[in-house]
C-alpha atoms as a printed R data frame, in Angstrom:
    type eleno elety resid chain resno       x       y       z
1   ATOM     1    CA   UNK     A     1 -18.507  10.533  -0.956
2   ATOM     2    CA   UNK     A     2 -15.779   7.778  -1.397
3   ATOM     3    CA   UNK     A     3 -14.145   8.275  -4.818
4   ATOM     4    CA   UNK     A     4 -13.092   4.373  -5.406
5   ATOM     5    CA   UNK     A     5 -15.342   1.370  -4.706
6   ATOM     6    CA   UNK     A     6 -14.124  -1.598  -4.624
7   ATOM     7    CA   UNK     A     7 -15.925  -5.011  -4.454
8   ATOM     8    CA   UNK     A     8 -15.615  -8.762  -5.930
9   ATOM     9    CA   UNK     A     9 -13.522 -10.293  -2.969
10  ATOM    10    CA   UNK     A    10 -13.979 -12.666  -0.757
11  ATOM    11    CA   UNK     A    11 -12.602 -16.636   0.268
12  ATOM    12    CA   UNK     A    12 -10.979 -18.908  -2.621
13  ATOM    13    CA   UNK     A    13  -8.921 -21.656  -2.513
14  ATOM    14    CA   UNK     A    14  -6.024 -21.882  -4.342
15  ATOM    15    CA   UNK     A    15  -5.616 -22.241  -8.323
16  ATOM    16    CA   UNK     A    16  -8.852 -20.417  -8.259
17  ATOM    17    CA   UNK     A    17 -10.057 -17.344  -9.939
18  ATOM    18    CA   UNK     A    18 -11.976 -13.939  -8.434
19  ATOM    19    CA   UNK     A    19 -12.622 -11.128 -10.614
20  ATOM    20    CA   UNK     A    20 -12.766  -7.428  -8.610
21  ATOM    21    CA   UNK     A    21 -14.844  -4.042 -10.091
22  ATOM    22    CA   UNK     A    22 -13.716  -0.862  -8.510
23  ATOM    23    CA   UNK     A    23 -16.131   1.958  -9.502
24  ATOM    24    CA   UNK     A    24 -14.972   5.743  -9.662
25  ATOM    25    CA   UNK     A    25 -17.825   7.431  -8.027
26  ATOM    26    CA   UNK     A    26 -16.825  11.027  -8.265
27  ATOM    27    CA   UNK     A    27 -15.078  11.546 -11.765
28  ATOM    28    CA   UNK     A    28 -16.664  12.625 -14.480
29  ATOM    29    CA   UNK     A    29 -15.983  10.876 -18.032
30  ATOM    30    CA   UNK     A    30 -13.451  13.849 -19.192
31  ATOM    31    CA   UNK     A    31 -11.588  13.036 -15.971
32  ATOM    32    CA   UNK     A    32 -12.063   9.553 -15.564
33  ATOM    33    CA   UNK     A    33 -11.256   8.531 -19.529
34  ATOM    34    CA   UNK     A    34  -7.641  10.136 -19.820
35  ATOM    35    CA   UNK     A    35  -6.360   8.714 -16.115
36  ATOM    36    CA   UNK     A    36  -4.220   5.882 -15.598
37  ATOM    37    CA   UNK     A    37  -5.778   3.805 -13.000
38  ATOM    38    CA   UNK     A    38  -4.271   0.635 -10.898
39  ATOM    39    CA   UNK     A    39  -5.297  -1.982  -8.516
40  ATOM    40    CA   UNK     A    40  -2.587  -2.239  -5.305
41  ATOM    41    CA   UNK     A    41  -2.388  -4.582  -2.665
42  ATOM    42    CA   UNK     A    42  -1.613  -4.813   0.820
43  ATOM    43    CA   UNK     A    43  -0.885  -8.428   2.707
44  ATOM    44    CA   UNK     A    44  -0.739  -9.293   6.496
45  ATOM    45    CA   UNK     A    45   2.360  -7.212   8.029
46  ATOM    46    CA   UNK     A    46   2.856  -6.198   4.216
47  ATOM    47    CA   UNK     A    47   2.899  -2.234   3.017
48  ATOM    48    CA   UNK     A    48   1.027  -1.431  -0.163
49  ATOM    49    CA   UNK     A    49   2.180  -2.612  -3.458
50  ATOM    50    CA   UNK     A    50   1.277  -1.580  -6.847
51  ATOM    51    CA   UNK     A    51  -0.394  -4.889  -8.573
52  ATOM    52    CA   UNK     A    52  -1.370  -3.898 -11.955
53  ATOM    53    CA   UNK     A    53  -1.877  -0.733 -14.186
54  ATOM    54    CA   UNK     A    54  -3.842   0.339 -16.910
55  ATOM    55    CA   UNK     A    55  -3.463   3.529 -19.207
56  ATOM    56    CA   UNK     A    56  -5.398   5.959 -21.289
57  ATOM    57    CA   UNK     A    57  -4.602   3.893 -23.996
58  ATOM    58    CA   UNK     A    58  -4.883   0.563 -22.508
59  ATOM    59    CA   UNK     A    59  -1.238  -0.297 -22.137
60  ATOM    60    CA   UNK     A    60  -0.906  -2.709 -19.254
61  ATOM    61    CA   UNK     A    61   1.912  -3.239 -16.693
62  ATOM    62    CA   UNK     A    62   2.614  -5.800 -14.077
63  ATOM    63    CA   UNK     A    63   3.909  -6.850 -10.926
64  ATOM    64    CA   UNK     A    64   6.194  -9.530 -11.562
65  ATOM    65    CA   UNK     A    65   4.311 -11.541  -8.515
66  ATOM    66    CA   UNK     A    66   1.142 -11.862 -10.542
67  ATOM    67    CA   UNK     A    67   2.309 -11.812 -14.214
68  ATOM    68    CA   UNK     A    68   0.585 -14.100 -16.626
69  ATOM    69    CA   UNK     A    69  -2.267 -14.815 -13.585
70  ATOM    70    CA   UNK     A    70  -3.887 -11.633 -13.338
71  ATOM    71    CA   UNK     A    71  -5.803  -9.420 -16.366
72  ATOM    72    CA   UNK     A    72  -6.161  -5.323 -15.266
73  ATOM    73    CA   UNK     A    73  -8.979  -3.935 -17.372
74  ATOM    74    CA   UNK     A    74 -11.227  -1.096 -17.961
75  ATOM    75    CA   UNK     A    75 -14.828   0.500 -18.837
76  ATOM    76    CA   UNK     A    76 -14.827   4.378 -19.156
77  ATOM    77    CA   UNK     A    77 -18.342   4.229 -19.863
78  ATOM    78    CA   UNK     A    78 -18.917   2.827 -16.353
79  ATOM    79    CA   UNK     A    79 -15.962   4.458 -14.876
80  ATOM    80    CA   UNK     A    80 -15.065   0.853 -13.652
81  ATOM    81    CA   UNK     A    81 -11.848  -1.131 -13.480
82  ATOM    82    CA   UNK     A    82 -11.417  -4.741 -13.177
83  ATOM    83    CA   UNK     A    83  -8.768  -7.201 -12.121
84  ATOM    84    CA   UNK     A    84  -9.495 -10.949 -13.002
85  ATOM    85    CA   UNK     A    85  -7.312 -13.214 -11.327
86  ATOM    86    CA   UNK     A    86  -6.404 -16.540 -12.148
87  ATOM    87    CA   UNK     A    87  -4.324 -19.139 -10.434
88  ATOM    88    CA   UNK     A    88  -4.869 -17.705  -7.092
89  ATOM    89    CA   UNK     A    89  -1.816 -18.564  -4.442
90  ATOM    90    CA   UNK     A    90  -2.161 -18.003  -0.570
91  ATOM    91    CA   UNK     A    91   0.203 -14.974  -1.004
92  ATOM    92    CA   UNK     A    92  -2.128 -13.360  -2.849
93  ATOM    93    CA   UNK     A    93  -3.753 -13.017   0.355
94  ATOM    94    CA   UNK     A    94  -4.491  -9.094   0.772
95  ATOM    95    CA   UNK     A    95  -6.904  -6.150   0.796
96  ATOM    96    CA   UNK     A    96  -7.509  -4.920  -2.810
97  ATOM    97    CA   UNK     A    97  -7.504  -1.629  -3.546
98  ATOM    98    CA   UNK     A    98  -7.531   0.705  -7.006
99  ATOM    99    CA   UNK     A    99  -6.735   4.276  -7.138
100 ATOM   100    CA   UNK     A   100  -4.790   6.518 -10.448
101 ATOM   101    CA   UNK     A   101  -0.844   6.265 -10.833
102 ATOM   102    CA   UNK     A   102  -0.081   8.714  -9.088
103 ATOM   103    CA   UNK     A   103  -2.387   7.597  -6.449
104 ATOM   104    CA   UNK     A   104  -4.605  10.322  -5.171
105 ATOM   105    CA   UNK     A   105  -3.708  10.469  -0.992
106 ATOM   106    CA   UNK     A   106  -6.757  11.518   0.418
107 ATOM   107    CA   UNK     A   107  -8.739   9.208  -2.118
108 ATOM   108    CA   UNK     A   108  -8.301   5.422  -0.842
109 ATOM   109    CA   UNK     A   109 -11.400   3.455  -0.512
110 ATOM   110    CA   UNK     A   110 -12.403   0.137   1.917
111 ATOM   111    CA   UNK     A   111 -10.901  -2.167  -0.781
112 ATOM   112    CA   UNK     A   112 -12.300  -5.807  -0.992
113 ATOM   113    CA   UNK     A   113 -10.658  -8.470   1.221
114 ATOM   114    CA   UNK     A   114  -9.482 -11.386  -1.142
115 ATOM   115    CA   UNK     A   115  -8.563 -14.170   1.031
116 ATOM   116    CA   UNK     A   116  -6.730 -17.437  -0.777
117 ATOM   117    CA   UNK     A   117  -6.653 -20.914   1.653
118 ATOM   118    CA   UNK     A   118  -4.406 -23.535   0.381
């Protein structure tokens, strides 16, 4: 079973907004509540970047790319994170994926094409 499901992506033009869900389908609550968890990126020709993090505790942290555009935010009763994004720019062009900080390796799901068309 894939641990992280991600969905909510999909064609927008630019200055739009798209909000993505990833849902951890293996954790448990106990496991699931205490984790940090993050959404990454990767572009065209691009490696995977770190996008956005959420703690235990709710404290938030950004890539400078996407600073006051995108929101990182979380459920524990649904074992779900979200990303809204705002202001959407063609370089925000990528697959979406979430995983913990540290990322689990063997734990990476499809992630959710967001494609941005100026």
């Amino acid at each position: 079973q894939v641990q992280f499901v991600e969905s909510g992506g999909g064609l927008v033009q630019a200055g739009g907004s798209r909000r993505l869900s990833c849902k951890d389908q293996r954790s448990i609550t106990s496991t699931f509540n205490p984790s940090t968890m993050a959404w990454y990126r990767q572009g065209p020709g691009n490696q995977r970047e770190l996008v956005a993090s959420i703690s235990s505790t709710r404290n938030t942290v950004y890539a400078d790319a996407v600073k006051g555009r995108f929101t990182i935010s979380r459920d524990n009763a649904r074992k779900t994170v979200y990303l809204q994004m705002n202001s959407l720019k063609p370089e925000d062009t990528a697959v979406y994926y979430c995983n913990r900080v540290p990322e689990l390796t063997n734990s990476w799901g499809r992630g959710t094409q967001v494609t941005v068309s100026s």
